[in-house]
N, C-alpha and C positions, 0 to 999 in steps of 0.2 A: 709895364705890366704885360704880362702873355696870356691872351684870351684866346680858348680853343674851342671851335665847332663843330661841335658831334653832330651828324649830318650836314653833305656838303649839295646836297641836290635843288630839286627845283626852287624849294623854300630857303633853304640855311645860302643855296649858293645867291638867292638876290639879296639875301639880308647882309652880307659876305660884303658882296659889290659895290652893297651902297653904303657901310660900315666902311670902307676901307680907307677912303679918305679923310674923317675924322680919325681912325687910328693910328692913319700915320702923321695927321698934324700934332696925336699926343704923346707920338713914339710907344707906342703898342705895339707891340708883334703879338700877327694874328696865324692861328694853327690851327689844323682840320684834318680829321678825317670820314671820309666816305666812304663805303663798302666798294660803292662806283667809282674804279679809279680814274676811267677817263673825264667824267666830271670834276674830279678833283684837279688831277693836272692843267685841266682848263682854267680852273680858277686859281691854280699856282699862277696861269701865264699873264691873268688878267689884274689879281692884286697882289703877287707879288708874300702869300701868305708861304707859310712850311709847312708840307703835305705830312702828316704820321702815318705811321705804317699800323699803327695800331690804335683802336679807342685806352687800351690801356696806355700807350706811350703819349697819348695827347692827355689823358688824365695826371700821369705821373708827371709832365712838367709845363704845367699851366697856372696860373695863379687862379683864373677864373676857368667856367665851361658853360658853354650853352648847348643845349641839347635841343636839337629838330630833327625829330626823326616822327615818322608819316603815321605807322602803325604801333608807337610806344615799343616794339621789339627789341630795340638800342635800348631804351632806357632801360627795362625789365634787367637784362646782361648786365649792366652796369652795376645797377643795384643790387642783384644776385653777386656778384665777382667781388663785392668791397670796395671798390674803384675810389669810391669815395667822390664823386661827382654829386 
């Protein structure tokens, strides 16, 4: 299964960290992205997840999403855009 995380910051990135080793005992691939690239790459170095360059290219191939995002402003786009998240 590919489970992807819309917000990768101070919220999505602990839930990220401490997810990671259950996903990879279920064979999960786990994908994110953040507006904040450098928190994301941090968390590429740390679990090993696949950084999107986009909320749309982490919607188009995900099976799941989770969304944390601070101010609902992600979500709002998403939902505006069809994304289908």
């Amino acid at each position: 299964m590919r489970i992807g995380f819309l917000g990768a910051g101070n919220m999505g990135g602990a839930i990220l960290r401490g997810y990671f080793p259950q996903a990879r005992h279920n064979h999960h691939q786990l994908l994110a992205f953040d507006p904040d690239r450098d928190k994301l790459e941090e968390l590429v170095e740390l679990t090993e997840l696949t950084p999107c360059a986009s909320q749309e290219e982490l919607a188009a191939c995900c099976d799941a999403v989770v969304v944390i995002a601070e101010d609902g402003k992600v979500t709002i786009e998403v939902r505006d855009r069809g994304i289908g998240v």
